[in-house]
MARNUPA-420562 format. One record per residue (C-alpha): z, x, y negated. Coordinates in pm, whole numbers, plus 50000, padded with zeros to 5 digits. Each point is the difference from the previous one (the first is absolute). Layout:
BEGIN
ZXY;...
This chain:
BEGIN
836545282990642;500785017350308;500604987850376;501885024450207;500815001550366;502425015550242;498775003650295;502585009450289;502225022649760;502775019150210;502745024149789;502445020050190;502445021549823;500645031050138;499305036450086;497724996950294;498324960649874;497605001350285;502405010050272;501384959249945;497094982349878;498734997450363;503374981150105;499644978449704;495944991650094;501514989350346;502174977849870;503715019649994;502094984249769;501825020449709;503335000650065;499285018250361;497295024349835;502285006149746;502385014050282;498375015750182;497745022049803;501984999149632;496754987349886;499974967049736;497154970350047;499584993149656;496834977350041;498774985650344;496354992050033;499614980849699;496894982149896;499534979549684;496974988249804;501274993049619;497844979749810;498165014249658;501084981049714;503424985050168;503485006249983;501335015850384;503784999350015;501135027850294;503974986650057;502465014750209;504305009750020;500715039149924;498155020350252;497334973450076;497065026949919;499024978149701;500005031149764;498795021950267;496984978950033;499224994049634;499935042049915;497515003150296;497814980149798;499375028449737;501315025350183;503185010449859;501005001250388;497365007650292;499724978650328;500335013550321;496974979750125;497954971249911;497724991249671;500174990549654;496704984049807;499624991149622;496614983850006;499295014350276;500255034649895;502875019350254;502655012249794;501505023650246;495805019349973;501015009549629;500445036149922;502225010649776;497824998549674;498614963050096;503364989850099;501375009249657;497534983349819;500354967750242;504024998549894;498305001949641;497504977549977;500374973250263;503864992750098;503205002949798;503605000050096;502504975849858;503485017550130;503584980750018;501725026449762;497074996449744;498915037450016;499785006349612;500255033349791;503004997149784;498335024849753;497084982849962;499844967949804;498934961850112;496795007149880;499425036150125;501634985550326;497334975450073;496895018949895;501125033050213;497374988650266;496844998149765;501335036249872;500015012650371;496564982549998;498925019749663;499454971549843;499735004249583;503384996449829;499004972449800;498634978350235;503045004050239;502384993649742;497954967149927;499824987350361;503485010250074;501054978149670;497914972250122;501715000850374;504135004049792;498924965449818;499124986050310;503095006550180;502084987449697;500755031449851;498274996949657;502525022749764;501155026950255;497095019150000;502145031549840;503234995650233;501655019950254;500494987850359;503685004149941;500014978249653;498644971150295;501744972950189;498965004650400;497554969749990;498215014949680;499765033550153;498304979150314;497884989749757;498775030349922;499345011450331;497934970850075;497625005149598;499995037150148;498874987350354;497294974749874;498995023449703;497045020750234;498844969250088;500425009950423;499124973050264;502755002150179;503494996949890;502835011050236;503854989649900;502485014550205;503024977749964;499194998449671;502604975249850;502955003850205;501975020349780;499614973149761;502724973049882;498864967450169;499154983049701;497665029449867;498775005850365;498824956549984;498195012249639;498745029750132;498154979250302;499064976149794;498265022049765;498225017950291;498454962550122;499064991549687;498045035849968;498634998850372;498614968349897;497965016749638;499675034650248;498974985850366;500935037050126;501145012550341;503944999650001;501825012950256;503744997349978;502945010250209;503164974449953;503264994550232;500164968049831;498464971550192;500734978149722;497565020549778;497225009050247;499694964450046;499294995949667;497895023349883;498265007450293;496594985250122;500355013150342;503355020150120;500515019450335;503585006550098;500605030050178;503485007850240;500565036450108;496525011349913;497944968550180;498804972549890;501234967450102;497964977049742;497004995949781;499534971649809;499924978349669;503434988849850;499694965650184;499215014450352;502785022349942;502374973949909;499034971950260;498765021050280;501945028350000;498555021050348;503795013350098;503414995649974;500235029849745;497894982549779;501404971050027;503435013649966;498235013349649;498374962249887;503244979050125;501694997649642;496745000749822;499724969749762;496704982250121;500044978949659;499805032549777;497195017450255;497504971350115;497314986249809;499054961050050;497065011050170;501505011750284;501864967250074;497164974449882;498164984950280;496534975049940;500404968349944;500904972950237;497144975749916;497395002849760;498554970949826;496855006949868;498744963049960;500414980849646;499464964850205;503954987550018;499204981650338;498795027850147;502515025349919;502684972750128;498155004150330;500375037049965;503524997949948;500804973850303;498695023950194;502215032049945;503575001050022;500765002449682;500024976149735;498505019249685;496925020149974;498305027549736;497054988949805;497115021749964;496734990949782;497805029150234;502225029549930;501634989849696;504014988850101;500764964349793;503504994250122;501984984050270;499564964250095;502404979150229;499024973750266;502894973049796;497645002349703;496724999850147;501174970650171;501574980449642;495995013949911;498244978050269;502164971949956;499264994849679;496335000750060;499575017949634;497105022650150;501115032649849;499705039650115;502405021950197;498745026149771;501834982149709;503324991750175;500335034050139;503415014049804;500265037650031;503735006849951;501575033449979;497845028150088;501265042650163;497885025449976;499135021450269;501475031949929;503264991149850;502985014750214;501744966950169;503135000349788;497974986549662;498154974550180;503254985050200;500944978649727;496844981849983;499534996850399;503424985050032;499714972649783;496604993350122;499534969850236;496985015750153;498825032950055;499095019249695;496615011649911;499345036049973;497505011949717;498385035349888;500335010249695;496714985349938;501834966050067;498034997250319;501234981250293;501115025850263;502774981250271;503204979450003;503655011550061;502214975950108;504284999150020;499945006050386;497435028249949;502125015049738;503654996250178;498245013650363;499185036349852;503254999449782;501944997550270;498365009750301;502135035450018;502874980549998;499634981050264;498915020150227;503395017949921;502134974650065;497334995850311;501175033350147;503614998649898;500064968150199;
């Protein structure tokens, strides 16, 4: 898959571009370019490096460049100045011929108001790509099948956009998208004209085919709420610059300036972050089977339980109140065996399905993989802290 970088990308809308794109360079804010010279920043030096085989969210209000931005990519609009590399190959260098063939072959377009031929059928719809490619009739209508079962369309092959609901249509745009197999997939606000509960199906369905696909997704929202989610990394842009780069948990509990954080303040942390964000190591490792000795261990910390591990396998949680009824009764016997592993989270489930089982815990939680490997602890505190941290620093500055 592909890895493409901006490199200092500067759009200014306009009849005489170049005339303002020196004020800009220096630093002159858009509003005052705007009035003096009638001249739009659309983009202001912006430099991003989007990972191949990951999901980049771009985010931003109306007028935010977002869009802008995202049609530099294949060219649909030109930059003023900077550079654009896919692999390393500079897309603004592409003549006309190469550039049409790049559009073909290598990126495809996922628009908001799906962008389908209402004279052409689902099937026709979704294979017109491999028929600009001159690609046999037969095999395109067999790949472009292949790509409408996918996306949950099995039966509609020989419908009409208009005989569609608006998340079905979607649908299609997506099998139509994915059907010439490009490495990078750009969706321009892509759900948002979408009923909320379609739009949730509709993201869903795009994770779960990211996850079979692994290709490079770029997609505009003005939806924190779903950048957050789908997004592996997400920059959010203001007035053409950027103020942030980051992954969803940066964004959330770092956010770099008040206009982000204006946009993360009603976010619900419990639906966004994963346990491994919150889970810390563990406050004492025992890694002795000799009872005596682990009581030793445990004297010595400040707290009065401990995690067992036989080298780097996890055996449970012990406490210094049975260790202790251990040595009294002088019955010999192994930490190993009394270790009791209680409830267990794993590491990438989003905080709101583990909180049942971390507040009824008595001690902090042990995080596994999916391979049921030991990977931290998450405690009540640690959970509550980054829950409510944005609150109270809220009721911090209204005080």
């Amino acid at each position: 898959m592909a890895k493409i970088e901006v490199e200092n990308v500067y759009k200014i809308f306009g009849d005489n571009p170049e005339k303002a794109l020196a004020r800009a360079q220096a630093g002159e804010g858009k509003d005052s370019i705007h009035a003096d010279t009638g001249h739009t920043v659309g983009l202001h030096d912006i430099s991003l490096s989007m990972e191949e085989s990951k999901t980049f969210v771009v985010m931003g209000l109306s007028g935010s460049g977002k869009s802008t931005l995202i049609r530099h990519l294949n060219r649909l609009i030109e930059p003023t100045a900077g550079r654009i590399l896919v692999d390393g190959v500079d897309v603004l260098s592409l003549n006309e011929g190469d550039l049409r063939q790049f559009r073909r072959t290598k990126m495809a377009m996922v628009f908001q108001r799906f962008g389908l031929m209402p004279h052409r059928t689902v099937i026709h719809n979704v294979a017109y790509g491999l028929e600009m490619q001159g690609v046999d009739k037969r095999i395109r209508q067999d790949k472009a099948a292949e790509w409408i079962e996918t996306v949950g369309l099995a039966g509609y092959e020989n419908s009409y956009p208009s005989q569609l609901s608006g998340g079905m249509q979607q649908r299609v745009g997506l099998a139509r998208a994915l059907c010439g197999d490009p490495e990078v997939l750009l969706m321009d606000e892509a759900f948002s004209a979408l009923d909320p509960l379609i739009r949730s199906g509709m993201q869903d369905q795009l994770i779960e085919l990211q996850e079979k696909l692994n290709k490079t997704i770029v997609f505009i929202t003005h939806d924190l709420d779903e950048a957050l989610k789908l997004g592996d990394k997400i920059a959010i842009l203001k007035d053409g610059r950027l103020s942030q780069v980051g992954n969803p948990e940066d964004i959330l509990l770092n956010p770099a300036d008040d206009y982000v954080a204006a946009f993360v303040r009603d976010v619900n942390r419990a639906r966004v972050l994963t346990v491994d964000v919150v889970m810390r190591p563990p406050r004492l490792r025992l890694t002795t089977e000799n009872i005596d000795a682990a009581l030793r261990e445990l004297r010595g910390s400040v707290a009065d339980y401990g995690y067992v591990f036989d080298g780097e396998k996890f055996r449970g949680i012990v406490t210094e109140e049975n260790l202790m009824s251990a040595a009294k009764a002088n019955g010999g016997g192994s930490v190993y065996d009394m270790a009791n592993i209680t409830d267990t989270v794993t590491a990438d489930s989003v905080l709101e399905e583990a909180l049942p089982t971390i507040l009824q815990s008595d001690h902090p939680v042990a995080v596994v993989d999916d391979d049921g490997e030991f990977r931290g602890v998450i405690s009540k505190q640690q959970l509550i802290r980054v829950l409510t941290e944005h609150r109270e620093e809220e009721s911090n500055t209204a005080a």
